[in-house]
LUMPA-768512 format. One record per residue (C-alpha): residue in one letter; x negated, y, z. Coordinates in steps of 0.001 Angstrom, whole numbers, plus 500000, padded with zeros to 6 digits. Each point is the difference from the previous one (the first is absolute). Layout:
AXYZ
...
END
This chain:
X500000500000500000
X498741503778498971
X498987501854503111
X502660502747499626
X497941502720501490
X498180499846496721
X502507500102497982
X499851503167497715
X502729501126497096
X498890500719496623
X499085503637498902
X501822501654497315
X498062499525496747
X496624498492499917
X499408497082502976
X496978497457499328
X502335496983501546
X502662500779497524
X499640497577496578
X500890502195497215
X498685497552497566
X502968497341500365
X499502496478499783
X497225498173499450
X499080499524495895
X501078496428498931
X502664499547502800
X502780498966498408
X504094499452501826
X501908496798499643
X502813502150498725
X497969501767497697
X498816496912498401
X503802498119500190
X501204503431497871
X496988499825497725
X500871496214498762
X503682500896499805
X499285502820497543
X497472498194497902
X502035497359499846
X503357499811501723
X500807496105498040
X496564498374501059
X500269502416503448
X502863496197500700
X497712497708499394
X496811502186502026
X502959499949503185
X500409496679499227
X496271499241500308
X499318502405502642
X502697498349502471
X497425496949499996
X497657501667501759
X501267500495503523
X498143503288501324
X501142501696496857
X503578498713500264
X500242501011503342
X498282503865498872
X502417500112496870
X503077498981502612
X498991502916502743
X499852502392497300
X503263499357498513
X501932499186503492
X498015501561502756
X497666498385502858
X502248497417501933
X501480501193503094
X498151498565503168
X502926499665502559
X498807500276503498
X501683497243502310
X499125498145502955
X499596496026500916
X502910498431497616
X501212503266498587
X500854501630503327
X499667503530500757
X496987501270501366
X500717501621503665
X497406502685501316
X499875500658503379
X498120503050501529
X499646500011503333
X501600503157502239
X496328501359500591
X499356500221496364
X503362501731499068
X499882502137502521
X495749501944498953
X501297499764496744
X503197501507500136
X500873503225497825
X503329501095501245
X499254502572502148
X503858500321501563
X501006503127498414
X502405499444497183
END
């Protein structure tokens, strides 16, 4: 974790941590590639989805970008609900209602 008292904003206009050059040359995005078959080719761009869905790490890539990451449900032991407890002591320094409402 960053120590926060470190922790500076950027300046307005030139800043040597800001990357004004983009991405790196040659890095390339599975969507970018996915649109660049379809529009060379949008007949063979089947039989390359076809192909591609052999492979399983690109499956799965081609999936998340069309669908979204799976959701990651949080659940206790046997799909119960996860209780948290915090003790009276701990509510009680880390309270932030002050009384006056």
């Amino acid at each position: 974790m960053s120590n926060l008292a470190t922790l500076k904003p950027f300046k307005k206009g030139d800043d040597p941590r800001r990357n004004t050059n983009g991405a790196n040359k040659g890095s390339i995005s599975i969507m970018g590639e996915i649109k660049s078959i379809w529009a060379k080719d949008p007949k063979g761009f089947k039989k390359w989805v076809k192909a591609a869905m052999k492979d399983k790490m690109l499956r799965r890539e081609i999936i998340q970008q069309v669908d979204g990451k799976p959701v990651q449900p949080i659940a206790g032991v046997q799909d119960k609900p996860i209780v948290i407890q915090v003790s009276e002591a701990i509510a009680k320094k880390n309270d932030t209602n002050t009384g006056t409402e």
